[in-house]
C-alpha positions as CSV (number, residue, x, y, z in Angstrom):
1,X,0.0,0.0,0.0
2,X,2.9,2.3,1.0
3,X,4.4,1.9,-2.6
4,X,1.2,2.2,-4.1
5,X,1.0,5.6,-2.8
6,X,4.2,6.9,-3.2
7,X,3.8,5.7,-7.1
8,X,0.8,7.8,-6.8
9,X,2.5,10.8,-5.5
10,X,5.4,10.7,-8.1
11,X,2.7,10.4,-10.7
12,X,0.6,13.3,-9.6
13,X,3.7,15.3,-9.2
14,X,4.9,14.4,-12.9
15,X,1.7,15.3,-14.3
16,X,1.9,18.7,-12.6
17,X,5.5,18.7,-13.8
18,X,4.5,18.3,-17.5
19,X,1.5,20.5,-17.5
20,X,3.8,23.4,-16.0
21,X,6.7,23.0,-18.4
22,X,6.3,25.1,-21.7
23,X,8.3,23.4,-23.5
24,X,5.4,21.0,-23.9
25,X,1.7,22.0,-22.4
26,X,2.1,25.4,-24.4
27,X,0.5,25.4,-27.1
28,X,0.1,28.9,-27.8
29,X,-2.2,31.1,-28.6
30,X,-4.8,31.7,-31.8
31,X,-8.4,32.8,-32.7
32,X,-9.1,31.2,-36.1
33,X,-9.3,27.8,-37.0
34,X,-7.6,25.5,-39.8
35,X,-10.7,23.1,-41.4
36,X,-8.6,21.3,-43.8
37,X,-11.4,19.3,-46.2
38,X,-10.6,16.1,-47.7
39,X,-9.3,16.9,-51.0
40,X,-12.5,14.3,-52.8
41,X,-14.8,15.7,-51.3
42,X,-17.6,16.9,-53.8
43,X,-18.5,20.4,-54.1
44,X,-21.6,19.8,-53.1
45,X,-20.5,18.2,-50.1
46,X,-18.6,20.7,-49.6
47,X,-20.4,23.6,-49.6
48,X,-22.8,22.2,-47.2
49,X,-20.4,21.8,-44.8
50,X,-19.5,25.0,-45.0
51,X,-22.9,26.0,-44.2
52,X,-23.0,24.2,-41.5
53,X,-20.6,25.5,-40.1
54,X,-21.8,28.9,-40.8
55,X,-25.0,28.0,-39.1
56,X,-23.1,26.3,-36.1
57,X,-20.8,28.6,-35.2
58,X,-21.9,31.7,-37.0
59,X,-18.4,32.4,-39.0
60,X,-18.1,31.6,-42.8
61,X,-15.0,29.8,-43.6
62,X,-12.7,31.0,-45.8
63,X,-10.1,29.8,-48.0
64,X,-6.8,31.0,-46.5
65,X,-5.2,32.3,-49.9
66,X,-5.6,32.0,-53.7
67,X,-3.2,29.0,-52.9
68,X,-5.4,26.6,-50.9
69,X,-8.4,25.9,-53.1
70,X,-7.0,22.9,-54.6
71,X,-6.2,21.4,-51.0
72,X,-9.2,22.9,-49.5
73,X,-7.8,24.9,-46.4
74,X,-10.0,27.1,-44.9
75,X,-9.9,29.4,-41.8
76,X,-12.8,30.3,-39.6
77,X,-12.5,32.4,-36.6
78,X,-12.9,31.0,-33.4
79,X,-11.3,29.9,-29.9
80,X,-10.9,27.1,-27.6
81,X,-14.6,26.7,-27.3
82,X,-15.2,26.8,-31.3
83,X,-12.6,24.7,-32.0
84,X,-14.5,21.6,-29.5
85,X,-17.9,22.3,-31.3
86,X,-16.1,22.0,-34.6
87,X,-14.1,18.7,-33.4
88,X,-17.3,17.3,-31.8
89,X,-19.2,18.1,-34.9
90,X,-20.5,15.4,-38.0
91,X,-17.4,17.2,-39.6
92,X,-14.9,14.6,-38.7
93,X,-15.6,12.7,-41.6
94,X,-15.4,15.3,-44.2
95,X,-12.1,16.7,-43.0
96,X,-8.6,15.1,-43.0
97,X,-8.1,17.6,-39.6
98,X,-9.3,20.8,-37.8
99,X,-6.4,22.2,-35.7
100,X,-5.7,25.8,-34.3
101,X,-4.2,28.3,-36.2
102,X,-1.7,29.4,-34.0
103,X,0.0,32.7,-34.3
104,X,3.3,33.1,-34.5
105,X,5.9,36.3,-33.9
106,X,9.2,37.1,-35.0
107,X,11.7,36.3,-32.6
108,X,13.6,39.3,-31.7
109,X,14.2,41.0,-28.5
110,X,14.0,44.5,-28.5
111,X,17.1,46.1,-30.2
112,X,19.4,48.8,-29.1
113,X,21.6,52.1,-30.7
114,X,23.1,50.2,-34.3
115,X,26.4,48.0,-33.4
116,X,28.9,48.9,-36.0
117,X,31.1,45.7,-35.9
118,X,30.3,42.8,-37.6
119,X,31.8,40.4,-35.3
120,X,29.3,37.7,-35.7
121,X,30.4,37.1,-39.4
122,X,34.3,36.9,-38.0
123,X,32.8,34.0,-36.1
124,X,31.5,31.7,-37.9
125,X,35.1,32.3,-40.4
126,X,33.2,33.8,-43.0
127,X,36.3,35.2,-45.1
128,X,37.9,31.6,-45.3
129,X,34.4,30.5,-46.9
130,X,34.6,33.1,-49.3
131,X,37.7,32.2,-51.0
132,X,35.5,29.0,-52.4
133,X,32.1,30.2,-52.9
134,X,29.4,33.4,-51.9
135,X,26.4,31.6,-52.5
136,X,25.9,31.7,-56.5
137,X,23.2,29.9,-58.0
138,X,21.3,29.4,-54.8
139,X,17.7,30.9,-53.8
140,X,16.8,31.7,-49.6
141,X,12.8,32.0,-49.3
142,X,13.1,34.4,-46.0
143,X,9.8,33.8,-44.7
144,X,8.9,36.8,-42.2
145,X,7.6,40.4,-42.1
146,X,8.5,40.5,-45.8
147,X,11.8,42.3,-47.0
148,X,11.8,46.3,-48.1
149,X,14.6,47.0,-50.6
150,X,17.0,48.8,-48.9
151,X,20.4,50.9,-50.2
152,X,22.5,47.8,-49.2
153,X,20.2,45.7,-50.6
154,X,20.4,47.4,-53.7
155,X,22.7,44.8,-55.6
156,X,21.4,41.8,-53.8
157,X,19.5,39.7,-57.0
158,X,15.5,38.8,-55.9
159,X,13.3,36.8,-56.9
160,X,9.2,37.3,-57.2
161,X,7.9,36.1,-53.3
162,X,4.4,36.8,-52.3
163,X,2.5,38.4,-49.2
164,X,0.2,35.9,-48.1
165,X,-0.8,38.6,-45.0
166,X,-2.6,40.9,-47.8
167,X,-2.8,38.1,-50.4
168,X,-0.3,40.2,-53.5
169,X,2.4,39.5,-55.1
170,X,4.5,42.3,-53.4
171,X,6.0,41.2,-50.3
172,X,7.0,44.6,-49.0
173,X,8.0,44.7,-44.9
174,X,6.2,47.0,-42.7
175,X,7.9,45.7,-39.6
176,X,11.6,46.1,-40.0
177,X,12.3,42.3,-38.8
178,X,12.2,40.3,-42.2
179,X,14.7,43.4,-44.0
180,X,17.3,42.8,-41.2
181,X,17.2,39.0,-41.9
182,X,17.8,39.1,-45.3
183,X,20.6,41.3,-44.7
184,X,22.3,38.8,-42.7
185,X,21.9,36.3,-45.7
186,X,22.5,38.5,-48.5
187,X,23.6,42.3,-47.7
188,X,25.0,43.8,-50.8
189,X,28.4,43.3,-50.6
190,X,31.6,44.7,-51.7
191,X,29.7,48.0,-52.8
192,X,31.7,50.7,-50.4
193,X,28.3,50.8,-48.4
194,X,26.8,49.8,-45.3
195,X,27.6,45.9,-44.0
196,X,27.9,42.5,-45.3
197,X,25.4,39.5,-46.0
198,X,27.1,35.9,-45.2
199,X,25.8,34.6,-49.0
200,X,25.3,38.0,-50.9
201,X,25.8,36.4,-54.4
202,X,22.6,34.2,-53.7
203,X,18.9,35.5,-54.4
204,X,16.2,36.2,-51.7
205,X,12.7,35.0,-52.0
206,X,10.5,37.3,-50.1
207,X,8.0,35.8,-48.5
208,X,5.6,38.2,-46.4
209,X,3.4,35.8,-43.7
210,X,3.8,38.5,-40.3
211,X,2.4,41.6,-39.6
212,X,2.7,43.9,-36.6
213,X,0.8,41.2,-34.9
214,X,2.4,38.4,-36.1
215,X,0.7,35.6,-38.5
216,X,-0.9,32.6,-39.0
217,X,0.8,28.8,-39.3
218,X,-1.8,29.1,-42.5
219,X,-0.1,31.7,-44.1
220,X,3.2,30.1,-42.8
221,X,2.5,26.4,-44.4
222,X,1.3,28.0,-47.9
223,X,4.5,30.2,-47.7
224,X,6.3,27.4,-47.3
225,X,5.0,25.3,-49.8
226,X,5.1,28.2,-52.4
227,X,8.9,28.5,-51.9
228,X,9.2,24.5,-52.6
229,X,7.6,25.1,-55.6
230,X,8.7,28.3,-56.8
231,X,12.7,26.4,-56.3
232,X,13.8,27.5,-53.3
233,X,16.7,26.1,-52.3
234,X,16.9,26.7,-48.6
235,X,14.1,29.0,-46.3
236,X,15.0,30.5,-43.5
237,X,11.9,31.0,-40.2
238,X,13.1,33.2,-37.7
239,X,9.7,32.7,-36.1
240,X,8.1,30.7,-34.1
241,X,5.6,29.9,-31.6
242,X,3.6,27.5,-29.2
243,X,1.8,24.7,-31.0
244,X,2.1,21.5,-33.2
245,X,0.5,21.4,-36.0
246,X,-0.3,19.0,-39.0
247,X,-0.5,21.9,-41.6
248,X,3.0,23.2,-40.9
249,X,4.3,19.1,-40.5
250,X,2.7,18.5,-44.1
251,X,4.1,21.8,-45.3
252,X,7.6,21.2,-43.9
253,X,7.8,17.8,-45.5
254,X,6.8,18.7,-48.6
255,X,9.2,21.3,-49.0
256,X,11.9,18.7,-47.4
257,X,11.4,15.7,-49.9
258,X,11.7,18.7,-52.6
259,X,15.4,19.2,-51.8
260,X,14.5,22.2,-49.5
261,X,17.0,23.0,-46.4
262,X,14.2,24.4,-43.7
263,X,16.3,26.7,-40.8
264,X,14.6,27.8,-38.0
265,X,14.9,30.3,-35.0
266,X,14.4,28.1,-31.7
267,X,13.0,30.9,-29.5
268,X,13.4,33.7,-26.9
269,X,12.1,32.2,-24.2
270,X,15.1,30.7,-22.4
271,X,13.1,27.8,-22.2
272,X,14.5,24.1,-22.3
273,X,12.7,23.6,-25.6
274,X,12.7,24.5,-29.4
275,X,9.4,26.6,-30.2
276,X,7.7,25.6,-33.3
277,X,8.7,25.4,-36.3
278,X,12.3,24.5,-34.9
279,X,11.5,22.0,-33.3
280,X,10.0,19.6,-36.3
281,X,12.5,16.9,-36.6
282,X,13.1,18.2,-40.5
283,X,13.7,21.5,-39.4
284,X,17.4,22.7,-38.6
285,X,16.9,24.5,-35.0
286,X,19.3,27.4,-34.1
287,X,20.1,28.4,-30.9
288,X,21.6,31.8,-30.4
289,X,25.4,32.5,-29.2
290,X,26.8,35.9,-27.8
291,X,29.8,38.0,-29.1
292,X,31.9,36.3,-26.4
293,X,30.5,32.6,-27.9
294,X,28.3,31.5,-25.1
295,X,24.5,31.0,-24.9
296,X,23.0,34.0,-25.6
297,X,20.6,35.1,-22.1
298,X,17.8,34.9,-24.0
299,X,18.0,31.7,-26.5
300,X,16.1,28.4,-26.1
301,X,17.8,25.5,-25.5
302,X,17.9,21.3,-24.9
303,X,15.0,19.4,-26.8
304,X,15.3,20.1,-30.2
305,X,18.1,22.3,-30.6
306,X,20.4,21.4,-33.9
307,X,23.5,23.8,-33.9
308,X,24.1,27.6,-32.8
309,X,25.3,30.5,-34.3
310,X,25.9,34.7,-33.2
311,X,22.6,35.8,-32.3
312,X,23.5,38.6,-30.5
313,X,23.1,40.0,-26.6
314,X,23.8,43.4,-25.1
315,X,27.5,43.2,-25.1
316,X,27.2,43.1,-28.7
317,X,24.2,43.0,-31.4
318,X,23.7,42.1,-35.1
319,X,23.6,45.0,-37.2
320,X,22.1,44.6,-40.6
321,X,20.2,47.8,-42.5
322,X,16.8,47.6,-42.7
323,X,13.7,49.7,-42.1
324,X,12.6,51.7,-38.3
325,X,10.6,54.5,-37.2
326,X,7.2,55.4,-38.2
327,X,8.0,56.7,-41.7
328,X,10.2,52.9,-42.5
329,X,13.7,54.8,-42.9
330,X,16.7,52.5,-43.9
331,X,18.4,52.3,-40.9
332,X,21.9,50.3,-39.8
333,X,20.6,49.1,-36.6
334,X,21.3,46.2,-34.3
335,X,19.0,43.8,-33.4
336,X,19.5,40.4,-31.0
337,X,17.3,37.2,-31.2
338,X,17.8,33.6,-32.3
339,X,15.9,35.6,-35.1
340,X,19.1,36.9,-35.9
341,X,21.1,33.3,-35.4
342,X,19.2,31.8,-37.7
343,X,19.9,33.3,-40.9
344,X,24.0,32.9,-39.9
345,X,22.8,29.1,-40.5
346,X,20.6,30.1,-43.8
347,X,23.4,31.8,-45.4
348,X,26.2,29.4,-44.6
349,X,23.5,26.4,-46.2
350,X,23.6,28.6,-49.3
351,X,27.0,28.3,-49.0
352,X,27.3,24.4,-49.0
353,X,24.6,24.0,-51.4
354,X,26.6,26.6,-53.9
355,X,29.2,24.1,-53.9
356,X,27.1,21.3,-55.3
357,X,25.8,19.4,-52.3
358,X,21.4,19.3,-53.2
359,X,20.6,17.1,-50.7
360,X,18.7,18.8,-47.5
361,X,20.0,15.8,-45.2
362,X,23.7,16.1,-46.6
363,X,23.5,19.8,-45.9
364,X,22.0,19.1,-42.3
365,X,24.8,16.6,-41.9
366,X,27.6,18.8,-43.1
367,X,26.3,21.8,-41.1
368,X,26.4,19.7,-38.0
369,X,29.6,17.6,-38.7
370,X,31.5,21.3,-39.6
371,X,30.4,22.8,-36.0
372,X,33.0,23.7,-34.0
373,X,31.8,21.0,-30.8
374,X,31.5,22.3,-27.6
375,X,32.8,20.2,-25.1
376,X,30.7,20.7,-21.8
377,X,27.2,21.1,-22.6
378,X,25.1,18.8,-20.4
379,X,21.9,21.2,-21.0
380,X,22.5,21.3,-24.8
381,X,22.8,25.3,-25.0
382,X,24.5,24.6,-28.4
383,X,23.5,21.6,-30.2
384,X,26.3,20.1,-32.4
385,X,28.2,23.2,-31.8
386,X,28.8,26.5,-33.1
387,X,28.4,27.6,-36.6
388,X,31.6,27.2,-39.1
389,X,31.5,28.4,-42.1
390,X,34.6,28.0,-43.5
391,X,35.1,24.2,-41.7
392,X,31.1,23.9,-43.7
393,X,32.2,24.6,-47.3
394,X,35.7,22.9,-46.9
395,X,33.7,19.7,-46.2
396,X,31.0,20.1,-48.5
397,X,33.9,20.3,-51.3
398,X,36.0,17.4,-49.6
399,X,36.9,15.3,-52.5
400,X,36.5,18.3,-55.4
401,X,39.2,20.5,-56.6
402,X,37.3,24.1,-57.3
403,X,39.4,26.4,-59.6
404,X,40.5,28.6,-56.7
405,X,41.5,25.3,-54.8
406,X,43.8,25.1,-57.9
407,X,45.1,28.5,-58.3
408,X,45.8,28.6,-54.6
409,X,47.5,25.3,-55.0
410,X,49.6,26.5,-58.0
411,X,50.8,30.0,-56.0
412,X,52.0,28.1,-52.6
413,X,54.1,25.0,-54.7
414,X,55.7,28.1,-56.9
415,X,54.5,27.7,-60.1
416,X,52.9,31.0,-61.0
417,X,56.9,32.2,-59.9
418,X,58.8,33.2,-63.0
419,X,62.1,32.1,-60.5
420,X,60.9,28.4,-59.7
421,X,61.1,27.9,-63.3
422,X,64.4,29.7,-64.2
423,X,66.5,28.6,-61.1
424,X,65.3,25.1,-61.2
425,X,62.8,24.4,-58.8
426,X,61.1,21.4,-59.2
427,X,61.8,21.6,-63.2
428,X,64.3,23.3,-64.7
429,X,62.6,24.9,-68.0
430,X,65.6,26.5,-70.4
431,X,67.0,22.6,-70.3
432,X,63.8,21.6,-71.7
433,X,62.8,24.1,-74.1
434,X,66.0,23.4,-75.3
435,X,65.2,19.8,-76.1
436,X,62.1,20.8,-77.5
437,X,63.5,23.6,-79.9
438,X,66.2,21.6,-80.7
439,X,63.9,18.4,-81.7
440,X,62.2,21.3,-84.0
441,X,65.4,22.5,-85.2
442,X,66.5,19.1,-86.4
443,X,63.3,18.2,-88.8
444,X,63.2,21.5,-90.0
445,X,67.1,20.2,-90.9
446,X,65.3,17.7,-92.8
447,X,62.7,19.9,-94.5
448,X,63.3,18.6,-97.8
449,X,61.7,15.4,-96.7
450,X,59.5,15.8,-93.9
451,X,55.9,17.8,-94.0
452,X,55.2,19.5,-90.5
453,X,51.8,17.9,-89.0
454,X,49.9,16.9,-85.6
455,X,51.6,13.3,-85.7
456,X,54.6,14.8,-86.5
457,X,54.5,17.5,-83.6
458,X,53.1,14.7,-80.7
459,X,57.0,12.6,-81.7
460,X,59.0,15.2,-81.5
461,X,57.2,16.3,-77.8
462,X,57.1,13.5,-76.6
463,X,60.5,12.2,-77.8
464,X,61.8,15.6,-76.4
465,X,60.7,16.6,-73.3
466,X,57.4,15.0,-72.7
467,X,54.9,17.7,-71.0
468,X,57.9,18.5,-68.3
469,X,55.3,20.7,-66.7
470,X,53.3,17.8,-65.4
471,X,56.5,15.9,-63.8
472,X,56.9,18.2,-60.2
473,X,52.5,18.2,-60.0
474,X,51.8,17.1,-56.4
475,X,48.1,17.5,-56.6
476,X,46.3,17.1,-53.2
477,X,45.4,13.5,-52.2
478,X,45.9,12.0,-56.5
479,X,48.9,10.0,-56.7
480,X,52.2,11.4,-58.2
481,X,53.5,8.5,-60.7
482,X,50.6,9.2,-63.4
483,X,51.7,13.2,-63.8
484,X,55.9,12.1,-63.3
485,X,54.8,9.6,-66.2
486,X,53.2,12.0,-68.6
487,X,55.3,15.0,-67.8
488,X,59.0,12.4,-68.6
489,X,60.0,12.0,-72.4
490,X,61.0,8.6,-73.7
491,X,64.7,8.7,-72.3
492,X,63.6,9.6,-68.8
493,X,60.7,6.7,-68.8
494,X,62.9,4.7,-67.1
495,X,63.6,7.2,-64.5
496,X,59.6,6.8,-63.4
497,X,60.4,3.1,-63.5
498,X,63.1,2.9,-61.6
499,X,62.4,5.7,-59.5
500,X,65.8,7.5,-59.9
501,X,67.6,10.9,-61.4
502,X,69.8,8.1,-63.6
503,X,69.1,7.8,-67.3
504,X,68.6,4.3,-67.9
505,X,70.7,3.0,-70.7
506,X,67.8,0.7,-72.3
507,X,65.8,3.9,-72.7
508,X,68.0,7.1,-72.9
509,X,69.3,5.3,-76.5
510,X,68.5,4.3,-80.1
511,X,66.6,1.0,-78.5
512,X,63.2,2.7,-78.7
513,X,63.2,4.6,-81.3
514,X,64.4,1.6,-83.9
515,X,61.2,-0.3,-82.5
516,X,59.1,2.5,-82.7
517,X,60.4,3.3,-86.7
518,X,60.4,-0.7,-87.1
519,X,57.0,-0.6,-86.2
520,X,55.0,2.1,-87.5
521,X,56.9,3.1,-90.4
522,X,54.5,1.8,-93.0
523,X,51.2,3.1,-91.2
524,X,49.9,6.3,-92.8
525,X,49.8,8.6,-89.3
526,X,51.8,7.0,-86.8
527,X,55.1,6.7,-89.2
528,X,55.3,10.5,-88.6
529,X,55.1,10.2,-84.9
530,X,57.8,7.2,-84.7
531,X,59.9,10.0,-86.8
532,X,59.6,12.6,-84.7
533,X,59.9,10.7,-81.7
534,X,63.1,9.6,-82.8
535,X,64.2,13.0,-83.5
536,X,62.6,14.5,-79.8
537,X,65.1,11.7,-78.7
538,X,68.3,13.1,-80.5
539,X,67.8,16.4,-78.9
540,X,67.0,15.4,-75.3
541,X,69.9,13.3,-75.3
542,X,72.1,15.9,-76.9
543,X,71.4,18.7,-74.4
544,X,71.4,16.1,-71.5
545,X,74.9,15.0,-72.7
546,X,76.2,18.5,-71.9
547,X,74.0,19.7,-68.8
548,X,73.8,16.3,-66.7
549,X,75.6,13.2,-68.5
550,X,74.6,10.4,-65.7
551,X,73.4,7.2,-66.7
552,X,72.8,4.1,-64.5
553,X,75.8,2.1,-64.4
554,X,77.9,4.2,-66.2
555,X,77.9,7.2,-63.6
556,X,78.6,10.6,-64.0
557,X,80.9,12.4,-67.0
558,X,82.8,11.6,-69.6
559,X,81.5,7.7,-70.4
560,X,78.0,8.9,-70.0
561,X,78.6,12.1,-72.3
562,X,80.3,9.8,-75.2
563,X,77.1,7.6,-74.7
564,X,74.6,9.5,-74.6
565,X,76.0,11.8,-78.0
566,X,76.7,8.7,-79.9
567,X,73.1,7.0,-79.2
568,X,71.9,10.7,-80.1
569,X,74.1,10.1,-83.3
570,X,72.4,7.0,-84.4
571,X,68.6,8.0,-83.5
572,X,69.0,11.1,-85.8
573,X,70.6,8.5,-88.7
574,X,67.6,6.4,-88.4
575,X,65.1,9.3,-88.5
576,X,67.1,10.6,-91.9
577,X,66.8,6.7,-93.6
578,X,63.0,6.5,-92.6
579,X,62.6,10.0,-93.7
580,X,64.5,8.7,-97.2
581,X,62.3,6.0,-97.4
582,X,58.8,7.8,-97.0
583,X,59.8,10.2,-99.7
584,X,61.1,7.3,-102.2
């Protein structure tokens, strides 16, 4: 009996537990309803239901927007008691579901005098993400207040959005909230003006669904939908409130199995929870950071938190240009929120996906893999970790060489220095110019029986000097002997063999080039390639005669010199009978 009651207590005191913590009994706050009709329904059907509801509860239903006739969502107003007629109602089996239409706000706290350093971009190593890609080719829906074109928005590219608050095409913010998010994403950058955007080579989708009084999951879902459809790459919510609902759950996975990567603010509240949207497992929820790199007072935390990023506190706020005061003025202004965070996570998904990377659970992976891990963080303040930019585009390119990748790699191993050539680096050059001149210089000897062509040209390179350039390439992770092959001419072949300086005796002579004229010298395109590889020969082993005479076995001067001249001898002998014979 004793345990009986004490399982009792605990339960009682659990239940209490639960219905007190926000995190889960919250489930916010509306006054209209979502009554979203079975798409077969009949339109007869249909519109008797709709005046029964009429008659019921004395609203009319609406549709939501010009976008939810074809899945039949309409909104009637109503509270908790409206919404228990409607659910009690013969309804039920004319409706997939009838859930509150929850309202949610933007996420900021209130701002303070404009912050003048961006040190939340510094952060995340923005810069070093830069040097690979700035979000080309990539479109953000910002779903919010809407965005006003601002002077530092001015070269940021847009595409058409819509205002589902005032149902028109023209999504223009009367709030300030929405402008100073897409600024984070995008600000016009590089133009001697105002701040930077983390992608400001990628588009913005405006997408008005808050007013002053924030909005509807309705207006949300549809927005949400419309940017899946519209190609949206990634959308960024910094908004959120109190609720679960099916509308926003079928909204968000439509737009996920779409290829969509769906970022969200996890709330003010400093409440051991994710608010809604975050919180949907196919949502990426951001907690905010400070300028310092702790949890932000104000951010959400534990249960469905993903990854954090700068959000901002008092010490030091994200300042973006957008729109203030009674008459909407541009304004560089501050603001702090884990509205603000999210959008450092938005931008930075641009980033990856700019690389290449379409697939919203790669990106989720990469952004969470990249985050720079905290190591203490029993209450889960920051998720995976803390936004990294640079650490998130150099994984998302892992196993890709990008043309800056190259360039960069071409600057630190010398190459693009005159010097490294000329003093003999990794290749000496005059050497080998020399032997390719010289190969050119001897069939032009032999112009009265040769006729310059392609075939003719490939001999006397590869014969020569092979393409040298290739033989000092040390190219990332690829391995070395493929470019030491290609970049060796026939005498030094068996250096790549043998894995020596030495000239091998077998191919720095006449050995090759006889097979190579014994071969081909009756077929009608290779013949002129056997010739001019024989000739390429004569002059590599000319000049290496006099600049470095060492051949295996036979070491270092004189011997090596006498062998090397008199092989060269013999090769340019047989290239003048084979030329003899072509021309009989």
């Amino acid at each position: 009996m004793k345990k009986l009651l004490l399982l009792s207590v605990f339960l009682i005191g659990l239940g209490f537990a639960l219905f007190n913590f926000k995190g889960l009994a919250n489930q916010g706050e509306f006054d209209s309803i979502i009554i979203n009709f079975r798409q077969d329904i009949p339109t007869t059907a249909l519109e008797k239901n709709i005046e029964f509801i009429t008659s019921k509860i004395q609203e009319i239903p609406i549709l939501n927007s010009i976008f939810s006739e074809e899945e039949k969502v309409y909104i009637v107003q109503g509270d908790k008691k409206t919404l228990k007629k409607l659910k009690r109602s013969p309804l039920k089996q004319e409706v997939e579901y009838i859930e509150p239409n929850y309202i949610y706000h933007s996420l900021e706290v209130p701002n303070d005098p404009a912050y003048t350093q961006q040190w939340n971009l510094r952060s995340i190593n923005i810069e070093q993400a830069w040097e690979d890609t700035k979000g080309e080719g990539v479109t953000i829906a910002v779903i919010d207040t809407g965005v006003t074109k601002v002077p530092d928005l001015e070269q940021t590219q847009f595409v058409e959005g819509y205002d589902f608050v005032n149902n028109k095409v023209d999504a223009q913010d009367n709030v300030g909230h929405g402008t100073h998010v897409a600024g984070t994403i995008a600000q016009s950058t590089n133009n001697n003006y105002g701040v930077a955007g983390i992608a400001y080579q990628s588009k913005i989708m405006p997408l008005k669904v808050l007013g002053v009084n924030g909005g509807t999951i309705a207006d949300i879902a549809e927005a949400i939908k419309f940017a899946a459809d519209n190609k949206a790459d990634v959308i960024n919510m910094s908004l959120g409130g109190g609720g679960d609902s099916q509308l926003m759950r079928d909204a968000i996975k439509y737009a996920h199995d779409k290829g969509v990567v769906i970022i969200a603010a996890a709330g003010n509240e400093n409440r051991n929870s994710a608010s809604f949207p975050a919180r949907y497992p196919l949502v990426i929820s951001v907690s905010a950071t400070d300028s310092i790199g702790e949890k932000a007072p104000y951010s959400n935390f534990g249960a469905g938190v993903d990854i954090s990023a700068p959000g901002g506190s008092e010490t030091g706020k994200i300042i973006q240009e957008t729109i203030t005061g009674e008459n909407k003025q541009p304004t560089f202004i501050g603001f702090q929120g884990t509205s603000m965070a999210a959008p450092h996570v938005a931008g930075v998904a641009a980033l990856i996906k700019s690389t290449g990377i379409q697939n919203p659970d790669e990106v989720r992976e990469i952004l969470i893999k990249s985050a720079r891990k905290i190591e203490k963080d029993p209450l889960n303040h920051y998720g995976a970790g803390q936004l990294d930019a640079a650490q998130g585009v150099k994984l998302a390119l892992k196993g890709q060489i990008s043309p800056r990748d190259f360039l960069r790699w071409l600057k630190n191993s010398g190459y693009l220095n005159p010097g490294f050539w000329i003093d003999g680096g990794t290749i000496t050059l005059l050497p080998k110019l020399g032997m390719v001149l010289g190969s050119y210089l001897l069939a032009w000897f032999l112009r009265n029986y040769l006729t310059f062509n392609l075939s003719l040209a490939t001999g006397l390179v590869t014969g020569s000097s092979g393409l040298f350039f290739l033989q000092g390439l040390y190219l990332f992770d690829l391995p070395q002997w493929p470019f030491r092959l290609m970049g060796s001419s026939v005498p030094e072949l068996g250096n790549v063999v043998m894995g020596t300086n030495s000239l091998n005796p077998f191919f720095a002579s006449a050995l090759i080039p006889f097979i190579l004229l014994a071969l081909f010298l009756s077929h009608q395109q290779l013949k002129w390639v056997a010739i001019g590889c024989t000739l390429g020969v004569t002059s590599c082993l000319i000049v290496t005669a006099f600049i470095n005479p060492l051949v295996w076995g036979l070491g270092y001067g004189l011997i090596s010199q006498i062998f090397l001249l008199l092989n060269a001898g013999i090769c340019f002998y047989l290239a003048y009978l084979a030329s003899k014979t072509i021309n009989n």
